[in-house]
DOVOKE-724594 format. One record per residue (C-alpha): residue in one letter; residue number from 1; y, z, x. Coordinates in steps of 0.1 Angstrom, whole numbers. Layout:
DOVOKE-724594
[A, NUM, [Y, Z, X]]
...
END
This chain:
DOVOKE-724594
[X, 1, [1484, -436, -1475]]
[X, 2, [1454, -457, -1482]]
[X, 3, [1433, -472, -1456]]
[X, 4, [1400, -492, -1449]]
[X, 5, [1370, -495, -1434]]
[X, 6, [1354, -532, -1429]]
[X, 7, [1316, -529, -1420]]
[X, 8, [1308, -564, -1407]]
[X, 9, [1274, -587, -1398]]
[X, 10, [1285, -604, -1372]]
[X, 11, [1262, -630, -1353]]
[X, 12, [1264, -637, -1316]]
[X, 13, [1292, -666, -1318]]
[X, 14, [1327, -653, -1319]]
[X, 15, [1343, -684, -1328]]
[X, 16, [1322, -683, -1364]]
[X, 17, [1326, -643, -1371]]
[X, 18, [1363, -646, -1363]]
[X, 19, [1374, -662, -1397]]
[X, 20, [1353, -634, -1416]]
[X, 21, [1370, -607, -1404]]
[X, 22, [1406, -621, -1408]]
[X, 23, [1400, -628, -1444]]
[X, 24, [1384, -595, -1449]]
[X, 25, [1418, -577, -1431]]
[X, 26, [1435, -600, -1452]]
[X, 27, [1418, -589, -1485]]
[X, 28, [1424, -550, -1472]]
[X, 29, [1460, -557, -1465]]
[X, 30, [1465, -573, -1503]]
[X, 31, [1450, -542, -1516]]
[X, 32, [1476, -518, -1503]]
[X, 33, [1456, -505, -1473]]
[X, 34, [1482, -495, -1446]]
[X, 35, [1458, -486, -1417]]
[X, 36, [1425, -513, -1412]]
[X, 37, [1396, -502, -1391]]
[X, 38, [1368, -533, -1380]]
[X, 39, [1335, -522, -1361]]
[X, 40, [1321, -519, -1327]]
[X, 41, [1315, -553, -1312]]
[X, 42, [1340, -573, -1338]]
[X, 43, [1338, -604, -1321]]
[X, 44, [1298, -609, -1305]]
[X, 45, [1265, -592, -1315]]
[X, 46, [1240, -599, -1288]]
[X, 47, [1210, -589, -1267]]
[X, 48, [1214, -613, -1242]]
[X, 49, [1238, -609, -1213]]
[X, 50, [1238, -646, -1203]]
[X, 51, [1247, -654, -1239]]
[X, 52, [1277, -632, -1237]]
[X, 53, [1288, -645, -1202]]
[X, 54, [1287, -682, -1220]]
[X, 55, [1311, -667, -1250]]
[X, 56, [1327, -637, -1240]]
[X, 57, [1364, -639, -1225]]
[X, 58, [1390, -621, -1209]]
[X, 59, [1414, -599, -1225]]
[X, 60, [1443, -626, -1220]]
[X, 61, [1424, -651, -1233]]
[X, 62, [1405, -632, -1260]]
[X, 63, [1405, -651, -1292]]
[X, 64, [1396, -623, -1313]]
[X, 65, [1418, -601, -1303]]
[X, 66, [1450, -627, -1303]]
[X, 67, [1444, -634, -1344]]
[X, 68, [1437, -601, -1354]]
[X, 69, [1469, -593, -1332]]
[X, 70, [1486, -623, -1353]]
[X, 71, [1474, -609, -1390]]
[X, 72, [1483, -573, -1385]]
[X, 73, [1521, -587, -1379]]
[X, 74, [1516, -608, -1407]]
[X, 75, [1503, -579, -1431]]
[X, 76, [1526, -554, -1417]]
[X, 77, [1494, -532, -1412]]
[X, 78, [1478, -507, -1381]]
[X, 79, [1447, -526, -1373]]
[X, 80, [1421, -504, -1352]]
[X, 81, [1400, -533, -1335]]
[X, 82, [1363, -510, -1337]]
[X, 83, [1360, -529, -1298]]
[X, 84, [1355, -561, -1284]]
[X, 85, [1335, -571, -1259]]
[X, 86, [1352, -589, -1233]]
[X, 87, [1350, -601, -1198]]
[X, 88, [1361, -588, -1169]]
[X, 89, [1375, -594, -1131]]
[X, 90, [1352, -564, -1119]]
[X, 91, [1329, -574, -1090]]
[X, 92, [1299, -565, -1103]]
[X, 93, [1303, -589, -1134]]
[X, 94, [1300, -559, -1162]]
[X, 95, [1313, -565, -1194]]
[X, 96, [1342, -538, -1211]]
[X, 97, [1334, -527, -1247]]
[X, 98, [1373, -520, -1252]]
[X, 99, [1385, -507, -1288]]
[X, 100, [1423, -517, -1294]]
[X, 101, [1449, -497, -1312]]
[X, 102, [1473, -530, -1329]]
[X, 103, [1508, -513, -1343]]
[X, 104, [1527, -535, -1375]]
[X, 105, [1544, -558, -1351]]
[X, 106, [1511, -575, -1335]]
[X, 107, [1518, -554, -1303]]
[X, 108, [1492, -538, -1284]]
[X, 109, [1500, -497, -1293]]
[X, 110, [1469, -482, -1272]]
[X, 111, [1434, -496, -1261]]
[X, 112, [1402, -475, -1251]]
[X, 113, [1371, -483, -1225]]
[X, 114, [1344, -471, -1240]]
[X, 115, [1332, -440, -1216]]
[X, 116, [1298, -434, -1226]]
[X, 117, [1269, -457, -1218]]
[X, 118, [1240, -462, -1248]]
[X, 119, [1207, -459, -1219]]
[X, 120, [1182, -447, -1243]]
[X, 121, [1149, -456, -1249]]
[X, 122, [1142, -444, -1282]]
[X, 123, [1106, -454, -1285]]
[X, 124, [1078, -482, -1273]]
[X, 125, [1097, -513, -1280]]
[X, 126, [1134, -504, -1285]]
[X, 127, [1155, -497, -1252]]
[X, 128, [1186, -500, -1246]]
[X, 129, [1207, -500, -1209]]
[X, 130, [1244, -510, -1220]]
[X, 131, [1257, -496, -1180]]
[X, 132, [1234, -529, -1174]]
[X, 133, [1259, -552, -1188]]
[X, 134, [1289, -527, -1193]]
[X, 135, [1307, -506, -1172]]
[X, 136, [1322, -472, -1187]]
[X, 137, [1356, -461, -1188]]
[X, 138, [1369, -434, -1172]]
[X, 139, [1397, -423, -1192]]
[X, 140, [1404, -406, -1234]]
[X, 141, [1431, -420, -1254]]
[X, 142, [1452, -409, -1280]]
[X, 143, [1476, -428, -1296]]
[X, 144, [1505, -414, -1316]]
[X, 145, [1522, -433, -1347]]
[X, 146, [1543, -427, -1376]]
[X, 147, [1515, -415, -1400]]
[X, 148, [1493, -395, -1374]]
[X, 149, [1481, -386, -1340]]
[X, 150, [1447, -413, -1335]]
[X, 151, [1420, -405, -1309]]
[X, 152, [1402, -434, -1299]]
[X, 153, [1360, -433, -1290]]
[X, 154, [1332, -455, -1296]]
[X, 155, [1297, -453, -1309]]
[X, 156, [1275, -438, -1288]]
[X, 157, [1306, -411, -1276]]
[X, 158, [1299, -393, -1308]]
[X, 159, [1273, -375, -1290]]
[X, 160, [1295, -359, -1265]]
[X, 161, [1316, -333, -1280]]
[X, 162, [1338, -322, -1254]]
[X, 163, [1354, -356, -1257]]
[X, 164, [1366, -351, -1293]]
[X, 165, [1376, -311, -1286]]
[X, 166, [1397, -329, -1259]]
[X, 167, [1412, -355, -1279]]
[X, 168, [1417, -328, -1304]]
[X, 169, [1431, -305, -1280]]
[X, 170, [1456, -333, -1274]]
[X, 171, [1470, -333, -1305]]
[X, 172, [1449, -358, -1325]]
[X, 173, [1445, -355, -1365]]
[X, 174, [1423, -387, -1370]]
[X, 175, [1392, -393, -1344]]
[X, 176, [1381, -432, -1347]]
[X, 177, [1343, -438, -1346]]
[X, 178, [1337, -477, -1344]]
[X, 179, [1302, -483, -1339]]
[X, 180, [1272, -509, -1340]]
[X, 181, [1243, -479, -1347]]
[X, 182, [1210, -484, -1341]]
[X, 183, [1183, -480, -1377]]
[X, 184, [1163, -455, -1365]]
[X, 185, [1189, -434, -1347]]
[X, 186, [1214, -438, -1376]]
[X, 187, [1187, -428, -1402]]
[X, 188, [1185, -393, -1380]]
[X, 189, [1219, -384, -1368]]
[X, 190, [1248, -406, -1383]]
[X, 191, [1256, -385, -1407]]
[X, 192, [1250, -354, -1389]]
[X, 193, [1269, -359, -1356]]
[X, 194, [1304, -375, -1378]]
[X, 195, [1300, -346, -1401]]
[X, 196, [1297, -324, -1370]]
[X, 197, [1327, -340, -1352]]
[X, 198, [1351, -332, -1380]]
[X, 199, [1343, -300, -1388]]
[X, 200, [1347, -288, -1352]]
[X, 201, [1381, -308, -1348]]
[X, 202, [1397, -305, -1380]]
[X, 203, [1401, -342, -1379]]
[X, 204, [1392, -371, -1403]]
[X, 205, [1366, -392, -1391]]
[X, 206, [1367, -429, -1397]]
[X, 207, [1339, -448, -1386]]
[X, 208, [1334, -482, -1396]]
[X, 209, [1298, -501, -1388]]
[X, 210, [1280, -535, -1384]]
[X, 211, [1254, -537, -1405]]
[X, 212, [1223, -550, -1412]]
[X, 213, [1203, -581, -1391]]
[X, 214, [1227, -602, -1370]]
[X, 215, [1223, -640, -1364]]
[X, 216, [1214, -651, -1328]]
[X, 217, [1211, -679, -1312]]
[X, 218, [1177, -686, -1292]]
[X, 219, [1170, -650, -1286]]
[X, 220, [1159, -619, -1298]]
[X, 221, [1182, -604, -1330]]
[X, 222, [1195, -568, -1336]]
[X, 223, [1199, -545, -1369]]
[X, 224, [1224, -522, -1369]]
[X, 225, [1225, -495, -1389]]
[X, 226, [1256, -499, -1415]]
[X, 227, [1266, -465, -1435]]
[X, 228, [1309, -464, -1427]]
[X, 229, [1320, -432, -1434]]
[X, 230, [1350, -416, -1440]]
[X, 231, [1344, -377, -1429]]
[X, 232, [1374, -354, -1437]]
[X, 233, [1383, -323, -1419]]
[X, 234, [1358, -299, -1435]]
[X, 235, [1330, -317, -1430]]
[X, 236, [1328, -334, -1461]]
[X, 237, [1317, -374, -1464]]
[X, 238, [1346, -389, -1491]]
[X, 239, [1332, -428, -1482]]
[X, 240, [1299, -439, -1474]]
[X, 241, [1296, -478, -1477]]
[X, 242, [1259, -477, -1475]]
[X, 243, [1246, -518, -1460]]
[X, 244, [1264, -541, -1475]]
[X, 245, [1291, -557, -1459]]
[X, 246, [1330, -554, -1469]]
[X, 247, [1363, -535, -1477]]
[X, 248, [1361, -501, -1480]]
[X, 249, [1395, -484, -1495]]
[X, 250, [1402, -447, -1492]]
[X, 251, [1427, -421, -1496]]
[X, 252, [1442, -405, -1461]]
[X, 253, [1456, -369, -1469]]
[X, 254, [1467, -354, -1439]]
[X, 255, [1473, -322, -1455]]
[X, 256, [1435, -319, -1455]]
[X, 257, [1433, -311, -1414]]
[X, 258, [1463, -284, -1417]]
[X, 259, [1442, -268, -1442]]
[X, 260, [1410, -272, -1421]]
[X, 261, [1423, -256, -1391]]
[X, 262, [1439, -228, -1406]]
[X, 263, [1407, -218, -1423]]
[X, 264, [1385, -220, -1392]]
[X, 265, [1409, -224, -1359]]
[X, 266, [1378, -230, -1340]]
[X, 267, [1402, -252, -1312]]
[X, 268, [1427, -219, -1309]]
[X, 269, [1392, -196, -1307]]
[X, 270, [1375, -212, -1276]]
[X, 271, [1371, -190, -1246]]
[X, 272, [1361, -204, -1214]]
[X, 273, [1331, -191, -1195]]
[X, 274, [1307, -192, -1169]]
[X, 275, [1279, -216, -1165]]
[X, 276, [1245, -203, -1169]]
END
């Protein structure tokens, strides 16, 4: 079947970004892809937590989430929303950065929390606390449709490989990678951590991006680091859309995990052990 990545710029104001990214599902759809994936963060790049309190909304109200919902059942298309951030009711005012699963019909097939917090300060002047405005979920997904078992994560989860041996594990054949990637971090381990994720799974990878410097409005901006990929089950990088912004179309052969895992059942060949 053929799919697509869209690796998006989007600015801090959700009600401009949205019509980008509905014309560029749009443009997937009209070119046969069957399965859409959007970044991390779809709807609202932004440092500023009082910013996002000003535009950010709950999931019932979510403006994003209710079009891209519309145009998959218009297009007939799966639709993996990267995440969105959205409000929430929790006490503590922290945000969810919740990826959404949307089946052919506009319905709402799975959605994932994203469980692991980016609280890295990865030199003098770029830190990051996300636990500061989000809170972490608690639980893995996999979602099962007609064309293949999905296991949902988000950005900085690709570090964490017992997550993916678990959704693996599970049943999975396609691990989803949404992300918003910081320059200097991407320029070191992108590459090297998808790769890695794949090859110990079996699974494809897809892991669409924002890219690139995003629009803000009366406080500081972000890059992000761009480079989709499309990783398949040995390891091997089949898409890379480099920075610029757009539809990526692939090829998903599914044959291509079978193959994997009966060359190198590492899943079957774990042992447990003792802690050190």
């Amino acid at each position: 079947m053929k799919a697509a990545l869209l690796q998006l710029n989007v600015s801090d104001d959700p009600v401009a970004n949205l019509p980008v990214t509905v014309q560029l599902v749009r443009d997937a759809a009209a070119q046969g892809a069957q399965f859409i994936l959007t970044p991390e963060v779809t709807n609202c790049v932004s440092t500023s937590r009082e910013h996002q309190k000003s535009v950010l909304q709950l999931e019932a109200d979510d403006i994003t989430l209710a079009a891209l919902r519309q145009v998959a059942s218009d297009t007939d298309i799966w639709l993996l929303i990267g995440s969105l951030a959205l409000k929430t009711v929790d006490a503590d005012g922290r945000f969810a950065n919740r990826s959404f699963l949307i089946a052919p019909d506009g319905s709402i097939a799975a959605r994932y929390d994203k469980i692991h917090m980016f609280d890295v300060q990865i030199n003098e002047t770029e830190t990051y606390r996300e636990s500061a405005g989000y809170r972490p979920g608690t639980q893995a997904v996999m979602a099962q449709t007609p064309f293949a078992n999905i296991g949902l994560s988000i950005c900085y989860d690709m570090r964490f490989p017992l997550l993916y041996q678990a959704l693996a594990s599970a049943g999975a054949q396609i691990l989803t990678a949404p992300a918003a990637f910081s320059p200097v971090t991407g320029a070191a381990h992108w590459h090297a951590l998808l790769r890695a994720r794949a090859i110990e799974t079996g699974c494809f990878v897809l892991a669409p991006a924002q890219t690139g410097t995003h629009a803000s409005t009366n406080h500081k901006t972000r890059d992000t680091y761009g480079h989709s990929l499309v990783v398949d089950p040995w390891g091997e990088v089949i898409l890379d859309a480099k920075t610029d912004t757009g539809v990526y179309i692939f090829d998903l052969n599914m044959e291509k995990g079978v193959a994997a895992r009966q060359k190198v059942p590492s899943l079957a060949n774990r042992r447990r052990f003792s802690d050190p």
